[in-house]
NUPA-142171 format. One record per residue: residue in three letters; x negated, y negated, z of N, C-alpha, C in turn. Coordinates in nm, 3 decimals. Atoms other than C-alpha are relative to their C-alpha. Example, Ala and Ser with C-alpha at 12.3 -4.5 7.8 and 13.67 -1.06 7.14 Angstrom:
NUPA-142171
   r     nxx     nyy     nzz    caxx    cayy    cazz     cxx     cyy     czz
 ALA  -0.089   0.119   0.000  -1.230   0.450   0.780  -0.090  -0.120   0.000
 SER   0.082   0.119  -0.006  -1.367   0.106   0.714   0.077  -0.109   0.073
//
This chain:
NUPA-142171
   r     nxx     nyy     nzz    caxx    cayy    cazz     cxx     cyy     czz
 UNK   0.129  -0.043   0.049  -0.614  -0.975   0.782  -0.020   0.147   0.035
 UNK   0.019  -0.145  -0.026  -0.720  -0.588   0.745  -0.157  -0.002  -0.021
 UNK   0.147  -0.010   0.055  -1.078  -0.477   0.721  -0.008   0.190  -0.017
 UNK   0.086  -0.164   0.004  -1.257  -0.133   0.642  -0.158  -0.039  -0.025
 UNK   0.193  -0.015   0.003  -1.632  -0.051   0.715  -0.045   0.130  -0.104
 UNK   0.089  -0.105   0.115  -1.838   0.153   0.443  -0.113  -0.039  -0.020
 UNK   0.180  -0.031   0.010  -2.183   0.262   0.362  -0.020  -0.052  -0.181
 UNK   0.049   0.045   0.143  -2.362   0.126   0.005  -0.067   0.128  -0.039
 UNK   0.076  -0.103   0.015  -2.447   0.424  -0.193  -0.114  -0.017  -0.067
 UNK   0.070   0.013   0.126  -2.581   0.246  -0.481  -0.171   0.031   0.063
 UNK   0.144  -0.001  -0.053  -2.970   0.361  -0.457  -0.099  -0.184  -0.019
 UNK   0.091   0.129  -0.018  -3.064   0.010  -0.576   0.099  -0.157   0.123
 UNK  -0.069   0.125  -0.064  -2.829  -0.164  -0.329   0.102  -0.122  -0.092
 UNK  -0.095   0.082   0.084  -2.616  -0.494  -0.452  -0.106  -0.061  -0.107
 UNK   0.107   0.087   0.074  -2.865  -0.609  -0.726   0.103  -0.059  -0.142
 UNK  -0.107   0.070   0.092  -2.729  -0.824  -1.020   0.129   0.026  -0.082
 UNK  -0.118  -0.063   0.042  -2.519  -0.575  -1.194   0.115   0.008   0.086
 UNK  -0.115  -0.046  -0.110  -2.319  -0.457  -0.941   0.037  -0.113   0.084
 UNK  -0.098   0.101  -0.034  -2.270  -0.778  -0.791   0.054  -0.086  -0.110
 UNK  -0.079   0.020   0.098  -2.151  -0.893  -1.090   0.119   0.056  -0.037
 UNK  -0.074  -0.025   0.000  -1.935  -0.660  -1.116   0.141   0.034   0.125
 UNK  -0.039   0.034  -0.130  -1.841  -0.728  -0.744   0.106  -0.098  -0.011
 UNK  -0.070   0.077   0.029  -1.719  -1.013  -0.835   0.160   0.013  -0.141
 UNK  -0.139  -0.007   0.072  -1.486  -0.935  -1.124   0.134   0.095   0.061
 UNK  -0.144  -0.104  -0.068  -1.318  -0.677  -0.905   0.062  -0.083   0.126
 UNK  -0.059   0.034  -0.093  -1.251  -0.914  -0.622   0.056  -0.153  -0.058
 UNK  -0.036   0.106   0.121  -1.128  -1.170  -0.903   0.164   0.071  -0.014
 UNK  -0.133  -0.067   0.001  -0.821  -0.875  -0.937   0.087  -0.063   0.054
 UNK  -0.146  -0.023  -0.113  -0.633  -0.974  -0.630  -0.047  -0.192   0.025
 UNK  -0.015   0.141  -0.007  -0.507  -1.270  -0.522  -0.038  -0.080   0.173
 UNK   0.050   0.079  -0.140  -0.627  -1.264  -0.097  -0.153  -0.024  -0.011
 UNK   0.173   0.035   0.008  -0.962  -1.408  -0.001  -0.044   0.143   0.035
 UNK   0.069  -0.099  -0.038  -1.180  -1.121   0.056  -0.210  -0.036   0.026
 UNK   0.171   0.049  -0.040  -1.537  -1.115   0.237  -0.088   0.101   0.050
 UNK   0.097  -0.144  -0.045  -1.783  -0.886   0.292  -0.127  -0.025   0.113
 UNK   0.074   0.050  -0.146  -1.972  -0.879   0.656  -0.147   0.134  -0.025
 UNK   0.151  -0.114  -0.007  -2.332  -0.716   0.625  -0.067  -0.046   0.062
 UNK   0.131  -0.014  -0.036  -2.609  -0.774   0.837  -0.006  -0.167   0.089
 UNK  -0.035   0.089  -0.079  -2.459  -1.066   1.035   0.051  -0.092  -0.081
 UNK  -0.030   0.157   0.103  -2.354  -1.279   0.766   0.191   0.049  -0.101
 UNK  -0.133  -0.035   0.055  -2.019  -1.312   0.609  -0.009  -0.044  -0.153
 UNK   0.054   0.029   0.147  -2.037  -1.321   0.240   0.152   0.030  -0.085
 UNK  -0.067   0.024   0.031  -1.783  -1.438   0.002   0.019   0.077  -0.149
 UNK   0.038  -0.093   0.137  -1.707  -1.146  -0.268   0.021  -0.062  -0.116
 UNK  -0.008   0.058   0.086  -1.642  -1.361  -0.528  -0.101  -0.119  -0.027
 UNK   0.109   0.179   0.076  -1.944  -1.612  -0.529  -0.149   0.159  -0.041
 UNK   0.143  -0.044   0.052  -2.234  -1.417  -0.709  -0.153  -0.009   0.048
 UNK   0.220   0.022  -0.083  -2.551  -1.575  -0.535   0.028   0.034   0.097
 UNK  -0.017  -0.055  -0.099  -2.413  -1.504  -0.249  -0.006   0.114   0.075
 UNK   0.022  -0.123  -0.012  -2.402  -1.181  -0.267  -0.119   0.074  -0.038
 UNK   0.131   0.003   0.015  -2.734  -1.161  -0.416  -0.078  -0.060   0.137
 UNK   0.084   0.083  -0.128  -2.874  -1.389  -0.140   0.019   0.085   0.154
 UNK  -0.050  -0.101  -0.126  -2.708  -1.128   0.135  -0.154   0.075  -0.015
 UNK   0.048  -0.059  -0.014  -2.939  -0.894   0.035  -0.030   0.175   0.059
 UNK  -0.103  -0.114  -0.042  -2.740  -0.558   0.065  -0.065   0.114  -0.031
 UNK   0.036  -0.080   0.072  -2.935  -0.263   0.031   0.087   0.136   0.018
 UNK  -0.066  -0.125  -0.029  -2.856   0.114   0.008  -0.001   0.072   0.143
 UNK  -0.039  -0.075  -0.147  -2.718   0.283   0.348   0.028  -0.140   0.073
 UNK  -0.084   0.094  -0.067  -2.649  -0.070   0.463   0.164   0.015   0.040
 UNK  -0.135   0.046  -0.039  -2.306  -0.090   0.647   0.057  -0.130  -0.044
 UNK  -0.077   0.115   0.057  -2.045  -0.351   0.488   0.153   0.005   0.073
 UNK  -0.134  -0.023  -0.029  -1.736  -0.422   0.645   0.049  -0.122  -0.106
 UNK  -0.060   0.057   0.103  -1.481  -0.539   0.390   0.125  -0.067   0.026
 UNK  -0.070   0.071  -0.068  -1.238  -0.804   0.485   0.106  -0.056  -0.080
 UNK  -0.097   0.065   0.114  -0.934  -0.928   0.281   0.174  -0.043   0.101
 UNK  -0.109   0.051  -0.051  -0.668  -1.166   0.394   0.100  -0.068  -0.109
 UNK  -0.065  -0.014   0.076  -0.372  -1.241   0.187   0.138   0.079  -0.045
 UNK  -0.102  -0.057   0.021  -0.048  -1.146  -0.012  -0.044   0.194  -0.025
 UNK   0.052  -0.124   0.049  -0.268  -0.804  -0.143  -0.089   0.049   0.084
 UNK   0.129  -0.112  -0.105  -0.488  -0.735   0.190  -0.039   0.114  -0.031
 UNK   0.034  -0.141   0.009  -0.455  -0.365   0.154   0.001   0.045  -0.155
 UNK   0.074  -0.048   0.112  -0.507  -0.321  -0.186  -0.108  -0.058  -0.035
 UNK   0.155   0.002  -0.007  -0.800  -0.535  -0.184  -0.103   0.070   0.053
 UNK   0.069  -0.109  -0.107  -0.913  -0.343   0.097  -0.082   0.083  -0.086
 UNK   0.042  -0.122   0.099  -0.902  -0.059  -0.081  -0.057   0.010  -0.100
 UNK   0.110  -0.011   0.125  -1.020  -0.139  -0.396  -0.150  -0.054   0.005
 UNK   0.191  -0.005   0.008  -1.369  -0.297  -0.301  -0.027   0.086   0.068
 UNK   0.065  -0.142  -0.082  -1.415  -0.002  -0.051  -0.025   0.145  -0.131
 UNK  -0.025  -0.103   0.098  -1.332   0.229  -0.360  -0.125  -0.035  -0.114
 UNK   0.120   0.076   0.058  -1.569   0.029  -0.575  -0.165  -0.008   0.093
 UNK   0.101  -0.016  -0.103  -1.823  -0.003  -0.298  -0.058   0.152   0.012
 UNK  -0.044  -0.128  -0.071  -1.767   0.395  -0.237  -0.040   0.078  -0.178
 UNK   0.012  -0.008   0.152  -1.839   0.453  -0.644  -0.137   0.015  -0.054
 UNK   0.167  -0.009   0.053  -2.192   0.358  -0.675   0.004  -0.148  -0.070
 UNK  -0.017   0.150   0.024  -2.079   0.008  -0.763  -0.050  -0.057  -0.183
 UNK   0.068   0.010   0.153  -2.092   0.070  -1.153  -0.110   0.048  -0.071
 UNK   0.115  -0.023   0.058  -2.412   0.208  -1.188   0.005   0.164   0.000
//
């Protein structure tokens, strides 16, 4: 398992778009990946979940991916995360 910590730029935080599109990017790879915000471990691929976190902007996320593709998951939701998350 690898992780990286990053900041949310998006000004509206994770709101439906962007976790929507949360999810199709952690749909790419084939390790689990999970995202740790605010004491809770949240599963980047379930949608309410990530809604139900409640992730806003300047929140800290550490990004967690275990698997054959750890480090390019890594990287790509940090890069995505690090983007503005589509918006």
């Amino acid at each position: 398992m690898i992780s990286k910590t990053t900041t949310i730029v998006n000004p509206q935080g994770f709101h439906m778009r962007p976790a929507s599109l949360m999810t199709a990017e952690a749909a790419k790879y084939a390790s689990t990946i999970t995202l740790v915000a605010g004491g809770k471990e949240i599963p980047a691929n379930s949608l309410m979940a990530i809604m139900a976190a409640g992730i806003k902007c300047g929140d800290e996320v550490e990004v967690r991916a275990e698997g054959a593709d750890e480090a390019a998951a890594v990287d790509g939701i940090v890069a995505f995360i690090e983007s503005g998350m589509g918006d």
